[in-house]
C-alpha positions as CSV (number, residue, x, y, z in Angstrom):
1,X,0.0,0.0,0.0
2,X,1.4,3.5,-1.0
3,X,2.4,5.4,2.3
4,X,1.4,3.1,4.3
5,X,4.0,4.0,7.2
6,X,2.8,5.5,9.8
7,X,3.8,9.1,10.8
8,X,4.4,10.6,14.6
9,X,3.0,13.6,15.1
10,X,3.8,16.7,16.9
11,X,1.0,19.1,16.5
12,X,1.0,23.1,16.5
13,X,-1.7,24.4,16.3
14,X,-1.2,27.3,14.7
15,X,-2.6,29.8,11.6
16,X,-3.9,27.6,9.1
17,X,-4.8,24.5,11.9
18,X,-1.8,23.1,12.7
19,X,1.5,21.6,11.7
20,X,1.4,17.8,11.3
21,X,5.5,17.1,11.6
22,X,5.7,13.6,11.4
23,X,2.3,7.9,14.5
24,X,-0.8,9.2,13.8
25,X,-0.9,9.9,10.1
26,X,-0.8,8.0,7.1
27,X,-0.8,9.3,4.0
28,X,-3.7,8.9,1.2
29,X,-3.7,6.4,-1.1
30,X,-3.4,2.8,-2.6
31,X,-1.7,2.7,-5.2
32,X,1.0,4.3,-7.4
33,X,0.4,4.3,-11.4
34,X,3.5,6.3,-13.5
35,X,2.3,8.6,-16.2
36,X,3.9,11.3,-17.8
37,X,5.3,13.7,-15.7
38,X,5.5,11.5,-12.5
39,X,3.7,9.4,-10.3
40,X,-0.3,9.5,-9.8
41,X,-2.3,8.2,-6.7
42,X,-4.7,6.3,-7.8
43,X,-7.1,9.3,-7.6
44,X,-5.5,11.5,-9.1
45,X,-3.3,13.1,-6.7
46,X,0.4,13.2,-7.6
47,X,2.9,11.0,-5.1
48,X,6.9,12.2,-5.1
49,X,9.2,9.9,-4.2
50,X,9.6,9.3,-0.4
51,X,12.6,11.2,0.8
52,X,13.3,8.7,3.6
53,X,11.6,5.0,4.2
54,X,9.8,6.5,7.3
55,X,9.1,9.7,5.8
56,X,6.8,8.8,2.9
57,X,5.1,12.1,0.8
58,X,1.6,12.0,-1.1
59,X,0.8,15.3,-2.9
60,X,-0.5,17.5,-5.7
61,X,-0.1,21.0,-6.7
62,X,-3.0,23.0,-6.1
63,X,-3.2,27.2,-6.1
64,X,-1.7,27.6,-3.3
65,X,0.5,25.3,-2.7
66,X,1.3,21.5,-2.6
67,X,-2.4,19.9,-1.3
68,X,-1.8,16.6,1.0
69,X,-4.0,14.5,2.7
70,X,-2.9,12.1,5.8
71,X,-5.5,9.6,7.6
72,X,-5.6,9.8,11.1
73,X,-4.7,6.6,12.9
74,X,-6.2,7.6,16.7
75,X,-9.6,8.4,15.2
76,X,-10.5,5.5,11.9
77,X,-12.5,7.7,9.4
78,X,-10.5,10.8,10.3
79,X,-7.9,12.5,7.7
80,X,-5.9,15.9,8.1
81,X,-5.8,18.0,4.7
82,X,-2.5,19.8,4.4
83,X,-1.1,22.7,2.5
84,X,2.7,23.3,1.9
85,X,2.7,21.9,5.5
86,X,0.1,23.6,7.1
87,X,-2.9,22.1,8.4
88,X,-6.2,23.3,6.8
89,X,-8.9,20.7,8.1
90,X,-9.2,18.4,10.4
91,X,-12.1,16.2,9.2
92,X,-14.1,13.2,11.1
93,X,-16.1,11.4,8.2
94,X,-17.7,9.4,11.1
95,X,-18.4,11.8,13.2
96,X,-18.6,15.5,12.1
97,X,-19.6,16.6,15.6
98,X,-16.2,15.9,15.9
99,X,-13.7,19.2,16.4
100,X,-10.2,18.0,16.3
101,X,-8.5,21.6,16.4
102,X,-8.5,24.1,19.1
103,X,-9.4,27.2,17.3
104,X,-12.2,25.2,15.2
105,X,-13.6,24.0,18.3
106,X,-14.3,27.9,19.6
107,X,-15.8,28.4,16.0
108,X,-18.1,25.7,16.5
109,X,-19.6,27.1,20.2
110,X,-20.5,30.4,17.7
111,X,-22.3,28.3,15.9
112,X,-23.7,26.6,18.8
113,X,-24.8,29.9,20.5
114,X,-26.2,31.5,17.4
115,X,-29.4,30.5,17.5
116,X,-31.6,28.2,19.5
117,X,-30.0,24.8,19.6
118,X,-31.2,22.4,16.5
119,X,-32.5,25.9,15.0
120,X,-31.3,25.2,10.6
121,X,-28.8,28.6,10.3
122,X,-27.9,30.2,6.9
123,X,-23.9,30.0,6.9
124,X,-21.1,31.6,4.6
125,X,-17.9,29.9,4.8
126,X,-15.0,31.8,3.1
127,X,-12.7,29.3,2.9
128,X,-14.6,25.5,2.6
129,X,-11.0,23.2,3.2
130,X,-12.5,19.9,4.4
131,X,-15.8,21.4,5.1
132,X,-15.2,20.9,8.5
133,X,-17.3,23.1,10.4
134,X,-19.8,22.9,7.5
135,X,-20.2,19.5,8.3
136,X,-20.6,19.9,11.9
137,X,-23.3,23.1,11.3
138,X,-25.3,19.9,9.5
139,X,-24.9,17.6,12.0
140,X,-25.5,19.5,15.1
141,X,-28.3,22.0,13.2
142,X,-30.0,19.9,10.1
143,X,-31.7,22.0,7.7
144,X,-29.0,24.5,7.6
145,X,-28.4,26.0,4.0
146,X,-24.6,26.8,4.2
147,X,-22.4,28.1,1.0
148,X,-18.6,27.6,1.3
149,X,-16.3,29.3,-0.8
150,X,-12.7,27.9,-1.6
151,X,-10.1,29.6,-3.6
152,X,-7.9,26.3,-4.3
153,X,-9.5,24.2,-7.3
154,X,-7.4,21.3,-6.5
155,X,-8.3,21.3,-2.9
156,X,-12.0,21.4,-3.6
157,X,-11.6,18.4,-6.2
158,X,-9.7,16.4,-2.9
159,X,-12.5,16.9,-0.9
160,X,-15.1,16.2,-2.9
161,X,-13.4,12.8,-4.1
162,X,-11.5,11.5,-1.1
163,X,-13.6,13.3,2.0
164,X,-17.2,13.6,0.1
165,X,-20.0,14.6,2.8
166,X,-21.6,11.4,4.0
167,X,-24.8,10.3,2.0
168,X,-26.5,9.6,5.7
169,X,-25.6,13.3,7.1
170,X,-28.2,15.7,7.7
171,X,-28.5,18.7,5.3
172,X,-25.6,16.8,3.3
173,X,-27.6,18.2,0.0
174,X,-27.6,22.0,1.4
175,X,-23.8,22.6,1.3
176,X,-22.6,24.2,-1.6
177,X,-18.7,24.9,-2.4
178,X,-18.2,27.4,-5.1
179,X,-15.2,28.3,-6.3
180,X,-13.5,31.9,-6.4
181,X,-12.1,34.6,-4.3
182,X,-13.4,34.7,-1.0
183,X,-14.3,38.4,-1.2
184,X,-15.0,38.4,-4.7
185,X,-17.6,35.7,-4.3
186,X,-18.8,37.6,-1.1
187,X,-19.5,40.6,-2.8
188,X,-21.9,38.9,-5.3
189,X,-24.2,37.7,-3.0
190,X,-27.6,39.3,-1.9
191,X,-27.8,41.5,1.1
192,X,-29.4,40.0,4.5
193,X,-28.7,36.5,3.6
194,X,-26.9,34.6,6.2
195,X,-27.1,34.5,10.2
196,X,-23.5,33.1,10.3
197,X,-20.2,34.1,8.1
198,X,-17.0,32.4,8.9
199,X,-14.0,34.2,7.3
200,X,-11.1,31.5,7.7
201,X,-8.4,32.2,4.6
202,X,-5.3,31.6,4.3
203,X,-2.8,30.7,1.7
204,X,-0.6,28.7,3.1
205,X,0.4,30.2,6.6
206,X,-0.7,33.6,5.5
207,X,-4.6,35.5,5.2
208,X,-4.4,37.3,1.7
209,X,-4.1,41.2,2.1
210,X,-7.8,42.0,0.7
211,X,-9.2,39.6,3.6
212,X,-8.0,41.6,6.6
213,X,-9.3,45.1,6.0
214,X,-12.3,47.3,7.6
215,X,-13.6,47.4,3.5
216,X,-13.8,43.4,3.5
217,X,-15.4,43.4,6.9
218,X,-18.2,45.6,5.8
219,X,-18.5,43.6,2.8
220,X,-19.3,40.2,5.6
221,X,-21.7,42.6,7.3
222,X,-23.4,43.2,4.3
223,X,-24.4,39.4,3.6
224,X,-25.3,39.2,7.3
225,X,-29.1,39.3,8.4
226,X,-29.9,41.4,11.4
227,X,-28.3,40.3,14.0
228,X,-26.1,37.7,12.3
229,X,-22.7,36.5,13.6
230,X,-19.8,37.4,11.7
231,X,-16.3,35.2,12.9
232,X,-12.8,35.8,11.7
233,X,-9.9,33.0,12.5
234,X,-7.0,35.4,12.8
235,X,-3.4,33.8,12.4
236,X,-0.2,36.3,14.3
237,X,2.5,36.1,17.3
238,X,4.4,38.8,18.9
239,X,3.7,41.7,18.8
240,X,0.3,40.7,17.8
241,X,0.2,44.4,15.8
242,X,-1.5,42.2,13.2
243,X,-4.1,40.7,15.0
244,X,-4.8,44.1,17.4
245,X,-5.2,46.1,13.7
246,X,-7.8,43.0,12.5
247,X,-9.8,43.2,15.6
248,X,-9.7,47.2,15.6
249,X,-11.0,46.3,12.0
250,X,-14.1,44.7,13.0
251,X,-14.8,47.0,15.5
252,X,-15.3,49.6,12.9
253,X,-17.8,47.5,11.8
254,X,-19.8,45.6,14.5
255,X,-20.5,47.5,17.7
256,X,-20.5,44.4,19.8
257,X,-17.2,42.3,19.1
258,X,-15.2,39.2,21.3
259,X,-11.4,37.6,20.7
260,X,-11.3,34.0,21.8
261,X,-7.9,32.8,21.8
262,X,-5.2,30.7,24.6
263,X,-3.5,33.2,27.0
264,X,-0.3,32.8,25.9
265,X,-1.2,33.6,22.4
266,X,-3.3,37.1,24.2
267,X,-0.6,38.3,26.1
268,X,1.8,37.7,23.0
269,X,4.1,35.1,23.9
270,X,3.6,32.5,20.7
271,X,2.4,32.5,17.6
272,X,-1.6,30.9,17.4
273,X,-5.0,31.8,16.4
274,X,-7.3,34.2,18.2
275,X,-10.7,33.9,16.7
276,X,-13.0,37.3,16.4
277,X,-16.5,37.5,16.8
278,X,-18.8,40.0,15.8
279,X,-22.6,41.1,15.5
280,X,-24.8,43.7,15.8
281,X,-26.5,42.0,18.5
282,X,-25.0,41.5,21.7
283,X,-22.7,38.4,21.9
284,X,-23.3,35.4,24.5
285,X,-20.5,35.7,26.1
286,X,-21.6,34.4,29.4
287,X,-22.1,30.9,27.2
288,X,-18.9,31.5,25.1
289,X,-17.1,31.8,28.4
290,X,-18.0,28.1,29.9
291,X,-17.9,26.8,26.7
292,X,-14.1,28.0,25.8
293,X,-12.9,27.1,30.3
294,X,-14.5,23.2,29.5
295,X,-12.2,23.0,26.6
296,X,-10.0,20.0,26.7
297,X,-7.2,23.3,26.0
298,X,-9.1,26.2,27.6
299,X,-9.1,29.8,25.8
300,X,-9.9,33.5,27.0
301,X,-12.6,35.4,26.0
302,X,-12.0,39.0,25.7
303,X,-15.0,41.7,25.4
304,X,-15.7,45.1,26.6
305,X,-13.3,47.2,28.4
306,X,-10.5,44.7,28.4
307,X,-10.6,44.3,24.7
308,X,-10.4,48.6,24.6
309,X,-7.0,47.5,26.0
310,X,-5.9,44.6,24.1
311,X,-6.6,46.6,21.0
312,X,-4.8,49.7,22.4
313,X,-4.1,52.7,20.2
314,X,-4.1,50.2,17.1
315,X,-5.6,51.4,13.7
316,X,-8.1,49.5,11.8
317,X,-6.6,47.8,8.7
318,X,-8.0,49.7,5.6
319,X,-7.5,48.5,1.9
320,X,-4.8,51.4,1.2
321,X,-2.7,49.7,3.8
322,X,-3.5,46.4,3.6
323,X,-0.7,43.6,3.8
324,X,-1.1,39.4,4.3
325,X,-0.8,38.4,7.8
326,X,2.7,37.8,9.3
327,X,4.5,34.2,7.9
328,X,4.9,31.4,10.4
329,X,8.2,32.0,12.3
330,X,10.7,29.4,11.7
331,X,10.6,28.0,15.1
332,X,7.1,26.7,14.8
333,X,8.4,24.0,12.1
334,X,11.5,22.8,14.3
């Protein structure tokens, strides 16, 4: 069996999801067939040649980078979709209900908290990956309509071969993926017409320029019905000038506004994710709160006064300024 060693993994979870180094993970795959130009998996995704015996590689090139897939070996049914490295999904064909990575797992209480539990939601995902929360919107709320936007043809054609929504999940016929820029796509659509928009971009380790600005944010709002939820997953380390200019961002926008995030990444100690809500309804953040301190890795939840502070004197990111989020630093892959 192509790649069928196993690989041990030490997990950061960090911007995209998280870095899988190397024995949870094997990688996709049965078989190799040479064609021209190199090896193929059997469906179609290109294999290189294993550097090492132990370190086996399965990969195609997609827009953004090189696309792989690895099963998960601690949970059967369960594969990680990669991107140059970097963790995009975490995806749990058994169980969708199933959140595997920290900063997906506070994304998922939003949606939990959005509306009246089992209540079908209207959700924008700008960025699809493995569909994972898409999935668990289905699961946990069936009936939802949910539109999810990826930017990466090959990474769309992945999921829809090797990680196709179950035919026995709820709603399974009510997610759509369309392909395009993520604000390009968002600006087409009607006014009013989602309660939920996840914003969760990046290419590679990095969250395009024109996804990060007050102009973007107001294009979210836009799509949003009253009182929607709009949530940003926000990739930065020290100094966090990134992060602290995204949230000022979305507080030009929304007048009630949350970061959720571990407290090293909050007082700017690592590099991580700190995910940012907004609405023009007041937030639950009593429920957010005991939801993010039961977490197997508990996170802070910043509102009000103290986020005044954690935002400081910081400018909102406007187009005319606009740059990608901040790279990975190189001691997150040693």
């Amino acid at each position: 069996m192509a790649g069928s060693h196993s690989v041990a993994r030490a997990e950061h979870r960090l911007a995209g999801l998280s870095l899988t180094v190397t024995s949870r993970w094997v990688f996709a795959g049965q078989r190799i067939e040479r064609t021209q130009g190199g090896p193929w998996l059997d469906d179609g995704a290109m294999a290189s040649q294993p550097r090492q015996r132990s370190e086996p590689v399965a990969d195609q090139p997609g827009t953004g980078g090189r696309v792989v897939l690895l099963a998960d070996l601690d949970r059967p049914g369960s594969w990680m979709l990669l991107v140059d490295g970097i963790s995009q999904s975490h995806v749990d064909l058994d169980d969708p209900r199933h959140l595997d990575l920290e900063y997906m797992q506070r994304l998922g209480h939003l949606i939990d908290l959005a509306a009246p539990t089992g209540t079908p939601l209207r959700v924008l995902h700008l960025g699809a990956g493995g569909l994972t929360l898409a999935r668990y919107a289905a699961a946990t709320r069936p009936g939802s309509r949910q539109l999810a936007v990826e930017a990466d043809a090959e990474v769309a054609r992945l999921v829809r071969r090797r990680l196709p929504v179950g035919r026995a999940q709820p709603g399974r016929r009510r997610i759509g993926v369309r392909l395009g820029d993520a604000r390009a796509v968002l600006e087409q659509l009607p006014a009013g017409s989602f309660g939920v928009v996840v914003a969760d971009v990046f290419a590679g380790d990095r969250t395009p320029a024109h996804l990060t600005s007050v102009e973007f944010t107001k294009a979210a709002a836009r799509v949003l019905a009253p009182g929607g939820v709009y949530a940003v997953n926000v990739g930065d380390g020290p100094p966090l000038a990134h992060a602290r200019g995204r949230v000022a961002a979305v507080r030009a926008v929304f007048p009630h506004v949350c970061v959720m995030a571990e407290p090293a990444v909050l007082r700017g100690r690592r590099f991580g994710n700190l995910v940012v809500a907004g609405s023009g309804r007041e937030l639950p953040l009593a429920g957010l709160t005991r939801r993010l301190a039961a977490d197997p890795f508990p996170a802070r939840l910043v509102a009000g006064a103290e986020l005044d502070g954690f935002t400081a004197d910081a400018a909102p990111i406007v187009d005319a300024c606009a740059e990608p989020s901040l790279p990975m630093p190189p001691e997150v892959f040693a």
